[in-house]
C-alpha positions as a LaTeX table, in Angstrom:
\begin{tabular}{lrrr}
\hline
Residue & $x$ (\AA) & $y$ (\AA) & $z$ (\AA) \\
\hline
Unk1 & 10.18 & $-164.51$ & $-182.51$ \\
Unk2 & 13.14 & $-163.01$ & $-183.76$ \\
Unk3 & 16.70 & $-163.04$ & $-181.96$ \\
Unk4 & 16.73 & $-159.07$ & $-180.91$ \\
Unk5 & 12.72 & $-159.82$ & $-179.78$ \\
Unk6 & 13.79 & $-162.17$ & $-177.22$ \\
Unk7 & 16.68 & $-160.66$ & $-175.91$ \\
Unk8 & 14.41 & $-157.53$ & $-175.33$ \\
Unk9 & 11.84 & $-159.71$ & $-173.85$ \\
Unk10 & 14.72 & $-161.05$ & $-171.78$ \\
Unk11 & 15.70 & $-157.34$ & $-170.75$ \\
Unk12 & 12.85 & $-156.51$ & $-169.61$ \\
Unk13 & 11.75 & $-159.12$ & $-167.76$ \\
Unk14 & 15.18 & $-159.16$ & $-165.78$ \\
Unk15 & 14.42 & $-155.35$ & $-165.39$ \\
Unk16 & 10.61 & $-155.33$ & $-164.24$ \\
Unk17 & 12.13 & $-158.18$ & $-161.59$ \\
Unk18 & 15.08 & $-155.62$ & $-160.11$ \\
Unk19 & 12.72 & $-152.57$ & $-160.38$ \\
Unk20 & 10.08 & $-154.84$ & $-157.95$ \\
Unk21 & 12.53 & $-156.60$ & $-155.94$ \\
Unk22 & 14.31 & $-152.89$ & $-155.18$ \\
Unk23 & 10.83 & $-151.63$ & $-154.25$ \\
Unk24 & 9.46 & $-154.87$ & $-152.19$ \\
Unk25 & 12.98 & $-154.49$ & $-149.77$ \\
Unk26 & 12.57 & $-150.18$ & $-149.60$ \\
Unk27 & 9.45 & $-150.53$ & $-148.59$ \\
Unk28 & 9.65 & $-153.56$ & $-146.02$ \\
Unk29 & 12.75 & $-151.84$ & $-144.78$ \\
Unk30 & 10.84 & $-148.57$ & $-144.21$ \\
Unk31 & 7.81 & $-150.18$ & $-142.76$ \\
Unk32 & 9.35 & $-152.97$ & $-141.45$ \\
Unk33 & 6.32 & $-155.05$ & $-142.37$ \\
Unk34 & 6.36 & $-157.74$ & $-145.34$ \\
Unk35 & 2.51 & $-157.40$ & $-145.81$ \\
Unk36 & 2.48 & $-153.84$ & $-145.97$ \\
Unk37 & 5.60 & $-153.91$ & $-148.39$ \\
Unk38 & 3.85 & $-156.75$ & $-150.72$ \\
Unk39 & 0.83 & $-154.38$ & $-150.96$ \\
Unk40 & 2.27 & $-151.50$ & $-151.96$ \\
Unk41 & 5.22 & $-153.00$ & $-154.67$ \\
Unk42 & 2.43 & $-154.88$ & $-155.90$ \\
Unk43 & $-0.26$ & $-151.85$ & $-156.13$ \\
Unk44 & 2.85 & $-149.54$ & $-157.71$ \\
Unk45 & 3.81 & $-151.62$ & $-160.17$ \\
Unk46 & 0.46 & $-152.64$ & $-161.54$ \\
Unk47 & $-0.06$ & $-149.12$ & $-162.00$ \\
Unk48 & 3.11 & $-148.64$ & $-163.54$ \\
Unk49 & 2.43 & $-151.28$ & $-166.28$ \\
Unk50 & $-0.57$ & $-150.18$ & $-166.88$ \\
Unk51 & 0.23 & $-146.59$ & $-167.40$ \\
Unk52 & 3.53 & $-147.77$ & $-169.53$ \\
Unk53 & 0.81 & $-149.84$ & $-171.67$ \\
Unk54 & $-1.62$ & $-147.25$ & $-172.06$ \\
Unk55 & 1.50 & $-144.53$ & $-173.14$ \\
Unk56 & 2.85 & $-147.16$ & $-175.74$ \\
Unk57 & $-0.63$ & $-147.45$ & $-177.03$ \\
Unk58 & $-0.74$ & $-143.59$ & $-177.13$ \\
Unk59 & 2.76 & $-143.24$ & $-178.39$ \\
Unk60 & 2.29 & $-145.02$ & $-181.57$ \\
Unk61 & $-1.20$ & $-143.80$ & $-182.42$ \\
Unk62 & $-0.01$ & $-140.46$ & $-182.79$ \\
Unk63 & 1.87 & $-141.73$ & $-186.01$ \\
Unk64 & $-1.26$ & $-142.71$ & $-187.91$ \\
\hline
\end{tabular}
């Protein structure tokens, strides 16, 4: 792995874990319940990886 791989890697890592974090403490604030909140963040941002997986995918087939 090359120097500019890992500090992507690194990027977006540190990203993925604001983006959840930020979501987890909207969501417990809103429904004021830590269950509730753990659900959701978690369901949304499975989704979100998924569907950011499945574009990339997309994304460079269209080149072939």
């Amino acid at each position: 792995m090359n120097y500019h791989h890992e500090e992507r890697l690194k990027k977006v890592l540190l990203w993925r874990l604001c983006s959840v974090s930020i979501t987890l403490i909207g969501t417990w604030l809103y429904t004021g319940s830590v269950k509730e909140a753990t659900f959701f963040t978690m369901m949304l941002h499975l989704t979100l990886i998924t569907a950011h997986y499945l574009f990339e995918r997309w994304w460079d087939g269209r080149e072939k």
